[in-house]
SEGU-447082 format. One line per field, with one value per residue: x, y, z of N, C-alpha, C in turn; residue in three letters; residue number from 1. Coordinates in steps of 0.05 Angstrom, whole numbers, plus 5000, padded with zeros to 4 digits. Layout:
N
n.u <- [X ...]
n.v <- [Y ...]
n.w <- [Z ...]
ca.u <- [X ...]
ca.v <- [Y ...]
ca.w <- [Z ...]
c.u <- [X ...]
c.v <- [Y ...]
c.w <- [Z ...]
resn <- [ALA ...]
resi <- [NUM ...]
END
This chain:
300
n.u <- [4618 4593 4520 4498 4443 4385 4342 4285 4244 4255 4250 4294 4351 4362 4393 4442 4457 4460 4500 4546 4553 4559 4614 4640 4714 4717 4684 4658 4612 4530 4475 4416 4353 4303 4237 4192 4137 4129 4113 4145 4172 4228 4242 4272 4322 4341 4345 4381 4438 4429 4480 4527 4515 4505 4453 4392 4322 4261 4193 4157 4085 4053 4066 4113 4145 4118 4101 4135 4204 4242 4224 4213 4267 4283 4252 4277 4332 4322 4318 4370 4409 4467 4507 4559 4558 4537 4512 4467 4444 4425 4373 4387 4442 4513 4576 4645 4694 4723 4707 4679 4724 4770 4744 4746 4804 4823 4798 4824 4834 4801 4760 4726 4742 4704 4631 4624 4637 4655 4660 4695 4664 4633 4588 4533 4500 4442 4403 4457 4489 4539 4598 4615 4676 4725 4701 4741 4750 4776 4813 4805 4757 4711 4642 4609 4649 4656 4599 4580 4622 4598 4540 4564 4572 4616 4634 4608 4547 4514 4463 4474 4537 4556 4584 4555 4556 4514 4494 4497 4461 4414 4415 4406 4374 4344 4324 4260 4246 4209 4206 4254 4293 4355 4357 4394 4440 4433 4437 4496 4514 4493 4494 4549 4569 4588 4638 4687 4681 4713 4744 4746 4788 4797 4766 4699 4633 4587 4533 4472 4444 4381 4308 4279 4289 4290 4319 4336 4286 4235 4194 4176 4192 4165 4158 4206 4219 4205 4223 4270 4264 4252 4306 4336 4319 4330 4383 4403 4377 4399 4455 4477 4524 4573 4596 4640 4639 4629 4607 4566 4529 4514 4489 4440 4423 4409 4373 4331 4324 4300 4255 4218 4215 4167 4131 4112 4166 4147 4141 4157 4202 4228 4250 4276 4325 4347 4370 4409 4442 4453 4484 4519 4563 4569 4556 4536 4509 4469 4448 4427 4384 4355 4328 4304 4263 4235 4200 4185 4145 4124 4077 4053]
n.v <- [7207 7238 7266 7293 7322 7332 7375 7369 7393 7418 7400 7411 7424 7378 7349 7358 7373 7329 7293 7316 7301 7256 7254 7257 7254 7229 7181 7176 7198 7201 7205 7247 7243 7291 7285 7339 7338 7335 7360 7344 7282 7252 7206 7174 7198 7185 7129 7132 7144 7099 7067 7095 7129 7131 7133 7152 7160 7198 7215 7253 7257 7308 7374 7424 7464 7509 7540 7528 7528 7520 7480 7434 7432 7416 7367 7333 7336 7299 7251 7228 7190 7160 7200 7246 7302 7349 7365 7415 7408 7456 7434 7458 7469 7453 7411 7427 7381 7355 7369 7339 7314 7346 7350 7319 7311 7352 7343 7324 7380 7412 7389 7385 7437 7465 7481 7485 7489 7515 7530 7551 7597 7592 7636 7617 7656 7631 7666 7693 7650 7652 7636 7661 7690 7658 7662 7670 7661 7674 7630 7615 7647 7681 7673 7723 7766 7741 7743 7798 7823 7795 7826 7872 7874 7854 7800 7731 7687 7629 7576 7514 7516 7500 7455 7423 7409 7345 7352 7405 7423 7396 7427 7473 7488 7516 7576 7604 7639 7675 7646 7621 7660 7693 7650 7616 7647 7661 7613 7601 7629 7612 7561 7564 7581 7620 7607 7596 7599 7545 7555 7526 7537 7506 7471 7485 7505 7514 7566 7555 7615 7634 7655 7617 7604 7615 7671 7688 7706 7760 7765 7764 7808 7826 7787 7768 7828 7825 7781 7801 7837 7809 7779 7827 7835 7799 7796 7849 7843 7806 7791 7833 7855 7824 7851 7907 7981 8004 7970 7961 8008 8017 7961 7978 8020 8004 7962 7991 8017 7967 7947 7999 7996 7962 7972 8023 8047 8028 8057 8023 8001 8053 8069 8020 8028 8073 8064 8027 8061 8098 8065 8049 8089 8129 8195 8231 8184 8180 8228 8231 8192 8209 8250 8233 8197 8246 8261 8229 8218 8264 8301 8365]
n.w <- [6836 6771 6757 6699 6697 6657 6640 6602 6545 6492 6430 6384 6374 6406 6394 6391 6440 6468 6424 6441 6493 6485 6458 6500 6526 6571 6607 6655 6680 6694 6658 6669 6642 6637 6630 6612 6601 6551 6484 6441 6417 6442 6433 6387 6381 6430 6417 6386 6413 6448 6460 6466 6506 6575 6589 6635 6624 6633 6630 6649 6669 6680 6657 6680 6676 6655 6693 6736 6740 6769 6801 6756 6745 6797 6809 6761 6789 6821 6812 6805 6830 6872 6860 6879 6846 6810 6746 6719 6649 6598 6552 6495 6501 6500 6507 6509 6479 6528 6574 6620 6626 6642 6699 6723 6725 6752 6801 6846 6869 6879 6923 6969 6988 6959 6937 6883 6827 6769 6689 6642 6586 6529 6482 6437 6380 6360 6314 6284 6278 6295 6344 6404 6429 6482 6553 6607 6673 6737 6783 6837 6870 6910 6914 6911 6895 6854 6831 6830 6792 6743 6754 6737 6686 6669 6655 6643 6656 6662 6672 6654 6665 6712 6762 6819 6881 6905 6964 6977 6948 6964 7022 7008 6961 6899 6887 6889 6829 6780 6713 6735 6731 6745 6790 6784 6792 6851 6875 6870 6902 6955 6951 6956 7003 7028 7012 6969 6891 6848 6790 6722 6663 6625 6591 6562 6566 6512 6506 6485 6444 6433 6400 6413 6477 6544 6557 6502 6486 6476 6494 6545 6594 6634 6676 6677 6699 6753 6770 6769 6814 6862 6869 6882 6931 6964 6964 6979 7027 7056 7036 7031 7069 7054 7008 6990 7004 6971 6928 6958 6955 6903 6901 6930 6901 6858 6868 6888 6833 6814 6839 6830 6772 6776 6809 6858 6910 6978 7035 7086 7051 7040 7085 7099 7058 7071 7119 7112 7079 7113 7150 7116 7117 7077 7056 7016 6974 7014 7032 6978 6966 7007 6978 6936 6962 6991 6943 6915 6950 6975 6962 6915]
ca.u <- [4613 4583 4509 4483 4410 4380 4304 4280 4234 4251 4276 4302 4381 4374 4415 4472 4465 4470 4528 4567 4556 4567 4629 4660 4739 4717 4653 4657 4588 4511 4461 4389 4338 4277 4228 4166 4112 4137 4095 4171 4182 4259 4252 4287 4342 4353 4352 4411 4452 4432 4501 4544 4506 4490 4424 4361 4300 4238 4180 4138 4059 4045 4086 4121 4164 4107 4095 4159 4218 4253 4204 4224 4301 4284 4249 4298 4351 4307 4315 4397 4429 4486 4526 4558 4559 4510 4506 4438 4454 4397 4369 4402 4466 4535 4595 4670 4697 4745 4689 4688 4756 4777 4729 4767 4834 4817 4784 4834 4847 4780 4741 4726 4743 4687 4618 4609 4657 4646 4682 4697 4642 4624 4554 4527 4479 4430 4405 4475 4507 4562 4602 4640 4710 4718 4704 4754 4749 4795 4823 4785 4733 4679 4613 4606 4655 4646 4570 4589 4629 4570 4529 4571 4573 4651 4633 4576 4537 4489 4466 4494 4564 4573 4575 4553 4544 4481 4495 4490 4439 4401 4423 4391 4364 4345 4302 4237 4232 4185 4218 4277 4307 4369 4354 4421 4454 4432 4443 4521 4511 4476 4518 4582 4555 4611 4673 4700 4669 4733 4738 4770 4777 4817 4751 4674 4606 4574 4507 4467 4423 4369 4294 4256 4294 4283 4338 4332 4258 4228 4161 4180 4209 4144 4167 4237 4232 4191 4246 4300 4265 4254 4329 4359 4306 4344 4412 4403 4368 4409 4480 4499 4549 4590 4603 4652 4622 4618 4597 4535 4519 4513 4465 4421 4412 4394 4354 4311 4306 4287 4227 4206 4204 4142 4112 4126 4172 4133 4145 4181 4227 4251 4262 4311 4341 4355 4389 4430 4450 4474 4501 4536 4578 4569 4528 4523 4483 4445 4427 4397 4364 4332 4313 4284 4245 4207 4203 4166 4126 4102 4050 4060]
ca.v <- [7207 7268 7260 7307 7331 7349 7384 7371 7405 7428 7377 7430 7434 7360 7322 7366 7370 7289 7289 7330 7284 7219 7259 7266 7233 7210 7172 7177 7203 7187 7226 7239 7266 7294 7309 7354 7328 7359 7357 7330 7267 7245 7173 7164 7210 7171 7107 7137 7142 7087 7052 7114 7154 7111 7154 7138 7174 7190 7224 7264 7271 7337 7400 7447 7486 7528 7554 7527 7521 7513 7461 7423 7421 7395 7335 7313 7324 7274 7226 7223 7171 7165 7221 7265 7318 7356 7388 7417 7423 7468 7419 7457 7472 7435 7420 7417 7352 7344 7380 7312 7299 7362 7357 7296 7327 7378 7344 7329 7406 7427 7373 7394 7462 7481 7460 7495 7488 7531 7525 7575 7587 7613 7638 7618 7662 7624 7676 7703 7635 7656 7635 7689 7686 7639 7670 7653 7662 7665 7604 7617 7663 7680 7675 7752 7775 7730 7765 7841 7828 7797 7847 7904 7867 7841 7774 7724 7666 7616 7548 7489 7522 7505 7437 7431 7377 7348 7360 7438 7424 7388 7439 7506 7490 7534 7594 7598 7668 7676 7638 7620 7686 7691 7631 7600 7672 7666 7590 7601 7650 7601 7538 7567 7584 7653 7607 7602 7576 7541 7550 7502 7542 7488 7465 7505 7495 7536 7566 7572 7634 7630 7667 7600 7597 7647 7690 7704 7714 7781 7772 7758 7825 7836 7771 7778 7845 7813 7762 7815 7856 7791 7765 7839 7839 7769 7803 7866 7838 7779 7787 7856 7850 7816 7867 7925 8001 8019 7961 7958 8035 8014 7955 7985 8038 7982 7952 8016 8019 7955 7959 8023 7976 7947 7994 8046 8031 8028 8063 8003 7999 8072 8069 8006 8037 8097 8054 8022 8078 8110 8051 8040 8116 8144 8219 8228 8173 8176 8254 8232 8178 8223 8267 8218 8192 8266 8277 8206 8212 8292 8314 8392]
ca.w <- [6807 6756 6748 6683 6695 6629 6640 6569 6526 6472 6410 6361 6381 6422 6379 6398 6472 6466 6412 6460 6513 6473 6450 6532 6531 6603 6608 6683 6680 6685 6641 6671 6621 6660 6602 6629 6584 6520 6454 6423 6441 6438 6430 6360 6389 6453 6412 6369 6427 6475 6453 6467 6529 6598 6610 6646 6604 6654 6619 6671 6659 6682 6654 6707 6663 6638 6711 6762 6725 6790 6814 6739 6757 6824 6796 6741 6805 6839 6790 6806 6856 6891 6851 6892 6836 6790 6736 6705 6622 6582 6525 6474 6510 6493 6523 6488 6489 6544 6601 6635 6634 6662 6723 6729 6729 6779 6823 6883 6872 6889 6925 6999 6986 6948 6923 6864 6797 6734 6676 6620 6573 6497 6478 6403 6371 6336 6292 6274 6272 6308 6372 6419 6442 6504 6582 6627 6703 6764 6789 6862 6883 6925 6898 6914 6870 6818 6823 6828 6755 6729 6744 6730 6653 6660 6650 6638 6676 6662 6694 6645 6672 6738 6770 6847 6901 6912 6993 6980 6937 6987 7042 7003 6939 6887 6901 6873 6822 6753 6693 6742 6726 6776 6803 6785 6809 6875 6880 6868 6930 6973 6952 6967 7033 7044 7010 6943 6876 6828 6759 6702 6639 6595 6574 6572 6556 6496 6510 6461 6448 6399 6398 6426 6504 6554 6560 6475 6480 6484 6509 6580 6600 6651 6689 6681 6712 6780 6786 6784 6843 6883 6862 6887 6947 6974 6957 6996 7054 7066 7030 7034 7095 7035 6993 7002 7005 6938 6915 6970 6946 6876 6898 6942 6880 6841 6892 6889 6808 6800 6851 6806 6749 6782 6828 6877 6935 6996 7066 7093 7037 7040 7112 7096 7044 7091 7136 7094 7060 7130 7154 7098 7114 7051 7062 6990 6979 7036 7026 6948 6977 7033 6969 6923 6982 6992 6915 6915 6978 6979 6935 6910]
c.u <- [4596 4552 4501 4459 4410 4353 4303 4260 4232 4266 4293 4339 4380 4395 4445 4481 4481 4495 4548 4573 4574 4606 4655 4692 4737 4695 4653 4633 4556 4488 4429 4369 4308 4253 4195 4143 4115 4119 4118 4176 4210 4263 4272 4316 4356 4361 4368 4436 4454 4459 4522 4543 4504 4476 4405 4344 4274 4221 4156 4109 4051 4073 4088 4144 4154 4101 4107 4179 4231 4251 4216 4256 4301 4277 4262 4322 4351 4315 4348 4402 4440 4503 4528 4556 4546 4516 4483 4443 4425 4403 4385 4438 4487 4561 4613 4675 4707 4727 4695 4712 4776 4772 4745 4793 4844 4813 4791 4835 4831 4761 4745 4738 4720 4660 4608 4641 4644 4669 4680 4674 4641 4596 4555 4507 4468 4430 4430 4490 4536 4570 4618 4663 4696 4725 4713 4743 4768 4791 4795 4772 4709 4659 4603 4619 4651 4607 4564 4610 4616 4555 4533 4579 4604 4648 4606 4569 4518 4483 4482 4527 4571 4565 4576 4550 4530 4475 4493 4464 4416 4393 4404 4376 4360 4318 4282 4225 4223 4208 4250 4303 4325 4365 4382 4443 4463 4438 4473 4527 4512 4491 4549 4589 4583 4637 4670 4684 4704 4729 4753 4767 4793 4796 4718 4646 4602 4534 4500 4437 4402 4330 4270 4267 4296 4301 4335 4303 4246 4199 4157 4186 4183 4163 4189 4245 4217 4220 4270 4296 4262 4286 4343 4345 4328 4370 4414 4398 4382 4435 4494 4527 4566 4605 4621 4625 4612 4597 4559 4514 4507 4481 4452 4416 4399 4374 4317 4300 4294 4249 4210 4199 4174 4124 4129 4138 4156 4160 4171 4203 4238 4268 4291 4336 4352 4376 4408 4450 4468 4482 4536 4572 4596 4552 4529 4511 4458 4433 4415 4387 4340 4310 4303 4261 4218 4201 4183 4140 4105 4090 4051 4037]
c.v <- [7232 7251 7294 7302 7344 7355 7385 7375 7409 7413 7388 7422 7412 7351 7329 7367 7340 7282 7302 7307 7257 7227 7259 7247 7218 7211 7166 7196 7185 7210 7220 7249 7266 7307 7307 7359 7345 7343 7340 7306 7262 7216 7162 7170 7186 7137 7110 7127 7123 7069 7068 7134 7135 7139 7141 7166 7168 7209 7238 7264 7294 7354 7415 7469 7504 7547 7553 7520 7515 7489 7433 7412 7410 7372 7319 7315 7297 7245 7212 7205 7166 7186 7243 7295 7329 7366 7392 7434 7424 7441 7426 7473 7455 7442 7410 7386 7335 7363 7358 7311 7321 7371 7343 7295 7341 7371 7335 7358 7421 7408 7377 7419 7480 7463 7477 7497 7501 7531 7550 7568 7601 7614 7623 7629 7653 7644 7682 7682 7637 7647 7661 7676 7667 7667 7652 7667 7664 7651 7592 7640 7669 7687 7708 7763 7770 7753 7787 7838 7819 7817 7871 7887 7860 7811 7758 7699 7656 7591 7519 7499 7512 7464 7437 7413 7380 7359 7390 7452 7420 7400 7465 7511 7512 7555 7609 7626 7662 7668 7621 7636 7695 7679 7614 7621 7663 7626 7588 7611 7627 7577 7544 7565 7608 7650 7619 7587 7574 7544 7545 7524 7525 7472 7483 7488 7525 7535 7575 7595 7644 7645 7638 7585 7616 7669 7706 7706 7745 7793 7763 7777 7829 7809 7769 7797 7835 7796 7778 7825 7836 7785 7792 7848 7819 7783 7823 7863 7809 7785 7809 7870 7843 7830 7890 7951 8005 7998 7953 7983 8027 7987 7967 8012 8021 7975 7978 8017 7989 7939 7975 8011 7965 7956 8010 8034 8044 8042 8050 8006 8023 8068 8055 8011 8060 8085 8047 8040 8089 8096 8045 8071 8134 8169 8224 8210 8178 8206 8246 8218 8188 8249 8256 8210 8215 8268 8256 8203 8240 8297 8348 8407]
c.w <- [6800 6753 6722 6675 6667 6631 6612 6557 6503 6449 6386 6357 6406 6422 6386 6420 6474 6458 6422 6483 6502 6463 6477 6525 6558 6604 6631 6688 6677 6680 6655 6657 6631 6637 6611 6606 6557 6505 6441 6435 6431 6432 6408 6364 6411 6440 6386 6383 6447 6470 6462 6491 6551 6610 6620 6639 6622 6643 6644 6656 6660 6665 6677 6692 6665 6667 6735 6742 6747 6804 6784 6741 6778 6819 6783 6767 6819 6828 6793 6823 6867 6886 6866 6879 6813 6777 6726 6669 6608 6551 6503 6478 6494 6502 6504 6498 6516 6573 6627 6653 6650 6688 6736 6742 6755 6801 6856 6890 6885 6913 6959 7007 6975 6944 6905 6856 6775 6724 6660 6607 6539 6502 6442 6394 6347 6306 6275 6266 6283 6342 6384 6428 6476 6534 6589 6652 6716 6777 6811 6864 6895 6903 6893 6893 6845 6809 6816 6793 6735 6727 6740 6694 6645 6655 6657 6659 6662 6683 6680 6647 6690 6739 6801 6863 6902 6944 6991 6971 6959 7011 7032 6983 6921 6897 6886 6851 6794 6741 6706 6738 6754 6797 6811 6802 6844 6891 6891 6899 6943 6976 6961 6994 7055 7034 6987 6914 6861 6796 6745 6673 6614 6585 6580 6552 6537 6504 6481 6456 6424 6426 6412 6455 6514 6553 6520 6471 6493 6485 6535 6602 6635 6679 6702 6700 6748 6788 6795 6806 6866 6887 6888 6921 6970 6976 6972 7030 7067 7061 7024 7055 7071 7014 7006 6991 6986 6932 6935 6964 6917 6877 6910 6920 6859 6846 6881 6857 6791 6811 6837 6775 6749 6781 6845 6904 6961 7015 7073 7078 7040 7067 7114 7085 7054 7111 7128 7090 7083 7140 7136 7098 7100 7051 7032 6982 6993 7037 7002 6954 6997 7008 6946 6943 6989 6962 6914 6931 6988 6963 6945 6911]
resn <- [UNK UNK UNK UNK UNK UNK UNK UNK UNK UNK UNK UNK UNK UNK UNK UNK UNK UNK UNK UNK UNK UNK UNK UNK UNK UNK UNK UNK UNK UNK UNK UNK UNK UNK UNK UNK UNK UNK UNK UNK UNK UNK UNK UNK UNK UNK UNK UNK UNK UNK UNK UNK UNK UNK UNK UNK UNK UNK UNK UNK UNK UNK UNK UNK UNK UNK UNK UNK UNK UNK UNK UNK UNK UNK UNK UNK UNK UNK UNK UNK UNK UNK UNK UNK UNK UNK UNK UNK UNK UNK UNK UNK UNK UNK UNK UNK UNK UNK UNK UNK UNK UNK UNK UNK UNK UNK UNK UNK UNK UNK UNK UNK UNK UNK UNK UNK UNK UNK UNK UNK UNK UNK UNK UNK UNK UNK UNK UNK UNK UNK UNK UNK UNK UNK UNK UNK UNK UNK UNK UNK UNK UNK UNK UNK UNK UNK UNK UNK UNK UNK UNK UNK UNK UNK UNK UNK UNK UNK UNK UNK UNK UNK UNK UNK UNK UNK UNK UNK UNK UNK UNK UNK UNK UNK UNK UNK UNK UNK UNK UNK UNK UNK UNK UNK UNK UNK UNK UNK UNK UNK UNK UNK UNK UNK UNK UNK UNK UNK UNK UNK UNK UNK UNK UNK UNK UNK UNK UNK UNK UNK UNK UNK UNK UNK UNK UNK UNK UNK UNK UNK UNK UNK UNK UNK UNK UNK UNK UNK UNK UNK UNK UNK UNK UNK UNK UNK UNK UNK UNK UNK UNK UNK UNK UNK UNK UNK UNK UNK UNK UNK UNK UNK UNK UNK UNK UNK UNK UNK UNK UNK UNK UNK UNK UNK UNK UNK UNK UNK UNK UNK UNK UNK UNK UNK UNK UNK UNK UNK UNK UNK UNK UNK UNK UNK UNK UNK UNK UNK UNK UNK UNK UNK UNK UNK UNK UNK UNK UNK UNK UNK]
resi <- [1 2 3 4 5 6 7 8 9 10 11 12 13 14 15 16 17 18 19 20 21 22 23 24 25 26 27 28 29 30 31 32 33 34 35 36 37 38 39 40 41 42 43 44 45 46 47 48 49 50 51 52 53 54 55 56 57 58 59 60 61 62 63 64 65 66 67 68 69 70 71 72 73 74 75 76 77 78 79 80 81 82 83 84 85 86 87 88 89 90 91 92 93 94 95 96 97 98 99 100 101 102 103 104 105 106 107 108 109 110 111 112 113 114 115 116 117 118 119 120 121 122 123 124 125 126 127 128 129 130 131 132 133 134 135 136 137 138 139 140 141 142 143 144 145 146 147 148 149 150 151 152 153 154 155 156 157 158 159 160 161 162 163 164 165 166 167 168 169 170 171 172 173 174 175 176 177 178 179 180 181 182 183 184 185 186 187 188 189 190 191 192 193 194 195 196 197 198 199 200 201 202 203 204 205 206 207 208 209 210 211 212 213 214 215 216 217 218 219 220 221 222 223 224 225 226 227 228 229 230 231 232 233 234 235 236 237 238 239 240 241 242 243 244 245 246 247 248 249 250 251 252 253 254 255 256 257 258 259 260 261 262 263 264 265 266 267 268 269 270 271 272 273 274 275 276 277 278 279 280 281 282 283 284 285 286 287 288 289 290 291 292 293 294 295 296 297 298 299 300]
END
């Protein structure tokens, strides 16, 4: 069975996460709502729907959002039970109607082939009021590729997209960076474990992007940029075997400017990035790398 984790905070754009749910054609689901000591409380909300949702509502005392957001999704996972399958939907997320029923559909197609399902997705921009055209996906793919056309800007990602076993969960969890910034990224990685993730696009989740959740807020950029150099630290030093040439030339240039975002890359780091670079047996690279490295490192 599906359990849907909901970390909850914020009560602005609840009513719709919920009315999405209550809305599923297949109530072959169980809703957990993990709410991390919010100032909002939801009670009036949850006793709209207790006729229409089968949730269990667990109110934490402490907050962990404000300083593990990672640590927050693990708790409301905690809260799940025998379900072999997760998803984690943002408070003011929403899914089309037939999400459910298509996991449903699918699921001799994928089920011991994969542990990770994403579906198609829209964005909605609060301010603008607008939704975008729907992202589709390919059928199958490694987690790798799917990542390299993310971050070359061909297509998008969030976390209320995917759904994952809890056994992969259990096996690698999520990995611990500021705000949870490429946390879900590197999850997809780590849950796949080198296969394939599946993706349904005959139904999607809309994210929605508004000026009070992290991704539309623009007083986080300091944080944000820490998590990307840890995120591409993990990705270089662990999962660059996976990539073809180019595309390991392209990170390990990355790699490098988003270190410089911070601070200066250290010693150690050129060295690696030197190796790489001539491993990788590309000599253009690996000569500008040998001449950023003195341009950085000699004083005139």
């Amino acid at each position: 069975m599906l359990a849907i984790v909901i970390p909850y905070y914020k009560l602005t754009f609840f009513e719709e996460t919920l009315q999405s749910l209550a809305n599923q054609t297949d109530k072959r689901f169980v809703v957990y709502i993990g709410d991390d000591a919010s100032y909002e409380s939801p009670h009036h909300l949850l006793e709209k729907f207790k006729e229409t949702l089968n949730f269990n509502y667990y109110r934490f005392e402490k907050n962990l959002g404000s300083t593990s957001l990672v640590k927050q999704w693990q708790r409301c996972i905690d809260l799940s039970k025998e379900e072999e399958w997760i998803m984690i939907l943002g408070d003011d997320d929403f899914l089309s109607n037939n999400v459910v029923e298509e996991f449903y559909l699918n699921l001799q197609e994928f089920q011991s082939k994969t542990n990770v399902v994403r579906f198609a997705s829209k964005t909605f921009s609060e301010g603008a009021k607008k939704t975008s055209e729907k992202f589709e996906h390919q059928k199958w793919e490694t987690a790798f590729e799917f990542y390299y056309k993310r971050y070359s800007g061909i297509t998008r990602s969030s976390l209320s997209e995917y759904i994952f076993t809890k056994k992969s969960y259990l096996k690698h969890g999520f990995r611990e960076y500021p705000l949870a910034w490429h946390s879900d990224d590197m999850a997809w990685i780590d849950f796949s474990e080198n296969g394939q993730i599946y993706a349904i696009n005959n139904s999607y989740v809309i994210v929605r992007l508004s000026e009070i959740n992290i991704t539309g807020k623009k007083d986080n950029y300091e944080l944000k940029n820490k998590a990307e150099q840890l995120f591409f630290t993990d990705i270089v030093r662990e999962k660059l075997k996976f990539f073809n040439s180019i595309q390991r030339n392209k990170l390990l240039m990355n790699y490098e400017i988003v270190i410089k975002k911070n601070r200066k890359v250290t010693f150690e780091e050129w060295i690696f990035l030197l190796k790489e670079y001539f491993k990788n047996c590309k000599i253009v690279p690996f000569l500008k790398c040998i001449r950023r490295f003195f341009k950085d490192n000699l004083t005139v």
